[in-house]
C-alpha positions in Angstrom: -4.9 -17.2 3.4 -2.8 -20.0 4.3 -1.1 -20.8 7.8 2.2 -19.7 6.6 0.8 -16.2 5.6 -1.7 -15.8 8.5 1.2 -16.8 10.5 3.6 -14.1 8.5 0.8 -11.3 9.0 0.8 -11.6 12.9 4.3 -11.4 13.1 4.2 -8.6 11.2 1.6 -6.6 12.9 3.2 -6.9 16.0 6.2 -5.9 14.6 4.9 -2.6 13.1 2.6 -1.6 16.7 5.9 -2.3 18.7 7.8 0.2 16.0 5.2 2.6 16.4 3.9 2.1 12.5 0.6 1.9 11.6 0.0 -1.9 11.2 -2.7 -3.4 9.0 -5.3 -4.1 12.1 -4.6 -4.2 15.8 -3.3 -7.5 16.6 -4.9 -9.0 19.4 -3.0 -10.9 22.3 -4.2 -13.5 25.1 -2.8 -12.8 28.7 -5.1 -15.9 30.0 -3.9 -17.7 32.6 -6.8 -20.2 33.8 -10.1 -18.8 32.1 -9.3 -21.3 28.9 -9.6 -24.5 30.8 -13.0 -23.5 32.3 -13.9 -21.9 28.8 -13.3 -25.1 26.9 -14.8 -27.9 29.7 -12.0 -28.4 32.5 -11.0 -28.3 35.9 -8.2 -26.4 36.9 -6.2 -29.7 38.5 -7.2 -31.4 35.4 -5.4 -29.1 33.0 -2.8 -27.7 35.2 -1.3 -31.2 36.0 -2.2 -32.8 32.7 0.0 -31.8 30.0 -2.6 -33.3 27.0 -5.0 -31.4 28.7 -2.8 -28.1 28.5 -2.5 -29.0 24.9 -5.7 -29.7 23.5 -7.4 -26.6 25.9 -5.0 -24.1 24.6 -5.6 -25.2 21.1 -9.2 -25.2 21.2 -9.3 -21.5 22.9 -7.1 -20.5 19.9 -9.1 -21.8 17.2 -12.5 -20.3 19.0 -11.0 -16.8 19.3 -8.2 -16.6 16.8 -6.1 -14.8 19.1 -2.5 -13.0 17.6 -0.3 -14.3 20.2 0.0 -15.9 23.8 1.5 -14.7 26.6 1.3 -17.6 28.5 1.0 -21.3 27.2 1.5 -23.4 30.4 4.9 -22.2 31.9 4.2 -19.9 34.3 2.4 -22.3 37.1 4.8 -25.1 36.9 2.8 -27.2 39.5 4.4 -30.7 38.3 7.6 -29.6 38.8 7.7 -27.9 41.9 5.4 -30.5 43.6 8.2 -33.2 42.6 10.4 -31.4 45.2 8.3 -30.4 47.9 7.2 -27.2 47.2 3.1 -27.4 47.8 2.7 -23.7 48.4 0.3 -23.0 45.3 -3.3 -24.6 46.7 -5.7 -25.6 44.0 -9.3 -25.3 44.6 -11.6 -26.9 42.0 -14.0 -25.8 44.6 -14.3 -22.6 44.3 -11.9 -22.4 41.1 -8.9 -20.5 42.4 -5.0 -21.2 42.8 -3.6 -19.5 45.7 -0.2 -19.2 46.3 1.3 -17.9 49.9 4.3 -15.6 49.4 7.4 -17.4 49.8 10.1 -15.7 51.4 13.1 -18.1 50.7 16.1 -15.9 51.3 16.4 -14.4 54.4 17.8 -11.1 55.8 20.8 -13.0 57.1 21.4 -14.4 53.5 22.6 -11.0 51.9 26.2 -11.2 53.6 27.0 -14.9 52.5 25.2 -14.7 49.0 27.7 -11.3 48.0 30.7 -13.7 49.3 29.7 -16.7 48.0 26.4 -16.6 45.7 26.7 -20.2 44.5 26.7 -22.2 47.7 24.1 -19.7 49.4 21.2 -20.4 46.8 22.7 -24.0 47.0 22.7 -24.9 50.1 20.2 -22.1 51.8 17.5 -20.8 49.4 16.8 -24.0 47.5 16.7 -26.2 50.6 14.0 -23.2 52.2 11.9 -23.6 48.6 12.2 -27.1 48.0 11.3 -29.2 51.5 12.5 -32.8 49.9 15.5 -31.0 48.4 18.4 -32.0 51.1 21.5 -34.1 51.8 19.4 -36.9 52.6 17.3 -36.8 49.5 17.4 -40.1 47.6 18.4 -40.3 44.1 14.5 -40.9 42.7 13.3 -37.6 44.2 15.7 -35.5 41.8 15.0 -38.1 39.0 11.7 -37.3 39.1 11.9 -33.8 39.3 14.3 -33.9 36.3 11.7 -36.0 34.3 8.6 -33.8 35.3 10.7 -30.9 34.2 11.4 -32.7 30.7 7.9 -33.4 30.7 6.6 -29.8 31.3 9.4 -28.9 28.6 8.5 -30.8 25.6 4.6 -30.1 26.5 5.6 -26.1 25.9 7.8 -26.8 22.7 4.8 -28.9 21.3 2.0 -25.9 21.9 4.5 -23.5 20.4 4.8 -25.8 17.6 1.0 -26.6 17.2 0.0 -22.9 17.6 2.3 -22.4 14.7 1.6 -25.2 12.4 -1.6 -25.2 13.2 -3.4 -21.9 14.0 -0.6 -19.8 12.3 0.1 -17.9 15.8 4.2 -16.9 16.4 5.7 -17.9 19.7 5.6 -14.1 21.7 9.4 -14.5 22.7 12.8 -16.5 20.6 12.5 -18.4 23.9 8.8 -18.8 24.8 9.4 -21.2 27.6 12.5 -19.1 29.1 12.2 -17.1 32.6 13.0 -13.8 30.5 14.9 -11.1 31.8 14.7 -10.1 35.2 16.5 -7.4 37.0 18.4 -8.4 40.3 16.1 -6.1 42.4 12.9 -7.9 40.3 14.2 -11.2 41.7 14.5 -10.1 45.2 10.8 -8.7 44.9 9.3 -11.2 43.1 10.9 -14.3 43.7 13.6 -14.3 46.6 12.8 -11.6 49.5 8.4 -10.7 48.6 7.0 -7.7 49.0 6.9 -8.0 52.9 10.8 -8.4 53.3 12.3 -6.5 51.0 10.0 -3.5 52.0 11.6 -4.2 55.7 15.5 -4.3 53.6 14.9 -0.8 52.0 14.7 0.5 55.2 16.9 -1.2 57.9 20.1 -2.8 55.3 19.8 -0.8 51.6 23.8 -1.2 51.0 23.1 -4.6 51.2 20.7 -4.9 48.6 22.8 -3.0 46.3 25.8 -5.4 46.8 23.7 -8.0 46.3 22.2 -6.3 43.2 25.8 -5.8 42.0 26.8 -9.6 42.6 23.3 -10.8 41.1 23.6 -8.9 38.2 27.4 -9.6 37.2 26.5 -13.6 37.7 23.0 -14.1 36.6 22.0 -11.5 34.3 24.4 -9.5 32.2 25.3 -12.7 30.2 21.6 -13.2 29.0 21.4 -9.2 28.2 24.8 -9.2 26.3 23.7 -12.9 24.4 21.1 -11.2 22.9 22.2 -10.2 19.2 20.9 -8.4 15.8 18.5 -10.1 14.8 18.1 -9.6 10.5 14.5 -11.8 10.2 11.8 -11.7 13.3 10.4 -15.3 13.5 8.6 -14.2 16.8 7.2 -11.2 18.5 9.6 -10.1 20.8 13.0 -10.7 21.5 12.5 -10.6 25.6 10.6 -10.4 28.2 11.1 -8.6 30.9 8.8 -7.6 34.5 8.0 -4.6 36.5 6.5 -5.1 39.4 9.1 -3.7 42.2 8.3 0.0 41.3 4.7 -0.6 42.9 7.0 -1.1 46.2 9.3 1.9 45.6 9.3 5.8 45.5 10.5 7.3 42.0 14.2 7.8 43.6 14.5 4.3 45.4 13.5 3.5 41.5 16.0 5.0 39.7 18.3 3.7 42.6 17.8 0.1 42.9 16.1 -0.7 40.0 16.7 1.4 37.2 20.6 1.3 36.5 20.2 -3.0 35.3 17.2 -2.2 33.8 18.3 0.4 31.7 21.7 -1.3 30.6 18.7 -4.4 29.8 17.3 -1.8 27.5 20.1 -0.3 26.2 21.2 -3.4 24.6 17.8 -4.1 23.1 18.2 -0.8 21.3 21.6 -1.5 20.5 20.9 -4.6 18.4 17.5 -3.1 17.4 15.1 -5.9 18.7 12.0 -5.5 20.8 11.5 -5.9 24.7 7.8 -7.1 26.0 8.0 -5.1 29.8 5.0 -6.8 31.6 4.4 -3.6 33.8 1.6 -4.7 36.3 0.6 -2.3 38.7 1.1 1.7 38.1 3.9 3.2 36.4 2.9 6.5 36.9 5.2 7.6 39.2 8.2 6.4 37.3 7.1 8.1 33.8 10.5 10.0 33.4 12.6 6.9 33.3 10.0 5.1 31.1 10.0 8.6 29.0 14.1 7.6 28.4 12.8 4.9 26.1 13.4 5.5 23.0 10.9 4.9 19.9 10.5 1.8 18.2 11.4 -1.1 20.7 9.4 -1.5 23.6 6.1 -2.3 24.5 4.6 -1.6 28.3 1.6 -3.6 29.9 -0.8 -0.8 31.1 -2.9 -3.0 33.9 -4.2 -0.5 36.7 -3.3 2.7 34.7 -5.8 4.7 32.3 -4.1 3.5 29.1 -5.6 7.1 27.5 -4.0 8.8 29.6 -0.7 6.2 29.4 -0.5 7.4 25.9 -0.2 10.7 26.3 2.6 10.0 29.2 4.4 7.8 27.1 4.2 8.8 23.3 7.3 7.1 22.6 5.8 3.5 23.6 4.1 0.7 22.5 0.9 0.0 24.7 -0.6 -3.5 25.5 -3.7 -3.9 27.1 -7.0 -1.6 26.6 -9.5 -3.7 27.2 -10.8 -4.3 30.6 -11.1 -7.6 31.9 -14.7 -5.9 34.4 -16.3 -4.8 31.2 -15.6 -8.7 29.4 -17.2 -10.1 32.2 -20.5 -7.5 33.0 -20.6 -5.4 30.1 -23.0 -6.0 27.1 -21.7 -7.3 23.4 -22.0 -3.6 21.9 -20.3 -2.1 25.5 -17.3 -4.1 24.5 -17.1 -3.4 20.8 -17.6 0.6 21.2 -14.9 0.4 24.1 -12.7 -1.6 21.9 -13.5 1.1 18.7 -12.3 4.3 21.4 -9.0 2.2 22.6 -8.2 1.5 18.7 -9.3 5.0 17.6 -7.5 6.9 20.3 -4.5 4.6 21.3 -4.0 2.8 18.0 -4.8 4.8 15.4 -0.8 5.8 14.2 0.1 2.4 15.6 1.9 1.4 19.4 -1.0 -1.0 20.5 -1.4 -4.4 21.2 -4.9 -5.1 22.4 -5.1 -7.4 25.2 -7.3 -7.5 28.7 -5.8 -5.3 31.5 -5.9 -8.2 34.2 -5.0 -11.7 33.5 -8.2 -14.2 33.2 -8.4 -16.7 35.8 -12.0 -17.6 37.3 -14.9 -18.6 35.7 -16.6 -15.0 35.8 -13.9 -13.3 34.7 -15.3 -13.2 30.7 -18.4 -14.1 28.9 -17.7 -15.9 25.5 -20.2 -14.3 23.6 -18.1 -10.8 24.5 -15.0 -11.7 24.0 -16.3 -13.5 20.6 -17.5 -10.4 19.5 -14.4 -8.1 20.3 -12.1 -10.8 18.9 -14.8 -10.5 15.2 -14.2 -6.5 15.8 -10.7 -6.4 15.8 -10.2 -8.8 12.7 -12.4 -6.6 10.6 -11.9 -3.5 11.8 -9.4 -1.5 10.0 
């Protein structure tokens, strides 16, 4: 098989598990997000502030376990870019080989007034200057040079893995714009990126109008341009059209859900059904208690991460849904070689077998014990011969 047609098939399997056909194998994902660089000889500064490093790793841990696609390539820690502007609130510890970041609460409870008058000049001049500590009215020119060249930098290292994963391992890019944020619901942004978990639980409670003005404001500026550019698409040339997260319903009650959260998100989805393309929803935590929105899905067009849930059970909640995960990331790490193949046969058997799965590890690997090679070497020889 040549690249061209290895790289055909994957694109094509993924296509027929997210349309709920029965594809010619499982296809296989990677939801690494460290475990690579201490799998093929690195430290964790080494690779995540060396962009060769980044390359050549990700490369190698492709080759070794011929995985279908990536979920992450090298975007999603950004370390040279937000160390250019003062931001040093991810720790690295070669040590004892962990990144730790401390919640950063950048937009404050006093923000929510100005930002729904004036979004602009409130990220501007408030929630950037909070994030970034050297980004200011006194900042010489060099700083934001180099921030715009380490950005470049990190940009053109992400374009050439795409490209070498493709021309070279026959692997598809897992979104039209790999190394884009995605999607992200207003109330998603306050949780994950502007207010944490810590104050926007306090906001539910003492100022909830204000989160849905600011919702209203967010969405109108910031998102519903990206959800109506997306467009029929007649040939796939990736996996998914989007990305999207859910991680706010771990926060919320079903109701504050469908409140909040669930109005954006479905116009998000609505629009991918609308142009018939495909939506990756990285899910983490428990959707359980939100199954009868998730049950609105329609057939065909999404697929949900399953991380803390039983994905057995998940199927039977959500019949209508492509499923991504199945194989747990304890059993990779403690289990024997046969353990993990027989557990793999039951996901594929029971999950799989009319289609709507994409096998990938329930938890992201990031420390050294999080796998053994020789198990994940034998799952990843399973799933390309098992039919």
């Amino acid at each position: 098989m040549t690249l061209s047609d290895l790289l055909q098939e994957r694109i094509d399997i993924i296509d027929d598990a997210v349309r709920m056909k029965k594809p010619k194998r499982v296809p296989f994902i990677t939801v690494d997000a460290f475990w690579r660089y201490y799998d093929t000889g690195h430290k964790l500064s080494e690779a995540l502030l060396n962009t060769k490093i980044m390359h050549d790793a990700t490369i190698e841990f492709q080759k070794r376990y011929q995985h279908d696609g990536w979920l992450d390539i090298g975007a999603r820690n950004p370390l040279q870019v937000t160390r250019s502007l003062g931001n040093y609130e991810y720790n690295i510890d070669d040590q004892n080989n962990v990144l730790m970041l401390k919640e950063q609460c950048c937009f404050k409870e006093t923000d929510y007034d100005p930002f729904v008058e004036n979004p602009i000049r409130t990220l501007w001049e408030n929630v950037i200057t909070r994030k970034y500590t050297l980004f200011n009215q006194d900042m010489p020119s060099e700083v934001l040079c180099n921030t715009f060249g380490k950005f470049f930098e990190l940009d053109a290292a992400i374009k050439t893995i795409i490209q070498r994963l493709a021309t070279e391992c026959g692997v598809p890019p897992l979104t039209s714009v790999q190394s884009g944020p995605g999607i992200f619901t207003a109330f998603e942004c306050l949780y994950n990126f502007l207010r944490g978990m810590k104050g926007l639980a306090v906001d539910l409670r003492r100022c909830p109008e204000k989160i849905l003005a600011f919702g209203q404001v967010y969405h109108e500026l910031f998102v519903k341009g990206a959800i109506n550019s997306i467009e029929n698409t007649a040939v796939a040339t990736s996996s998914f059209t989007a990305l999207t997260s859910l991680l706010n319903q771990n926060l919320v009650s079903a109701k504050q859900f469908g409140k909040f959260c669930w109005p954006h998100f479905k116009e998000l989805t609505d629009r991918i059904v609308d142009t018939n393309n495909k939506l990756l929803i990285l899910s983490e935590g428990t959707t359980v208690h939100i199954t009868e929105y998730l049950q609105e899905l329609p057939k065909g067009h999404f697929c949900v991460y399953v991380e803390m849930d039983d994905i057995f059970e998940a199927r039977k909640r959500l019949p209508n849904l492509c499923l991504w995960g199945g194989l747990p990331l304890s059993l990779l790490a403690r289990g024997t070689q046969q353990e993990c193949i027989d557990h793999t046969k039951r996901v594929i058997d029971e999950v799989g077998r009319d289609g709507g799965l994409i096998l990938c590890t329930d938890k992201f690997s990031s420390a050294p014990g999080d796998c053994k090679r020789s198990n994940l070497l034998a799952v990843a020889e399973f799933i390309q011969t098992y039919r």
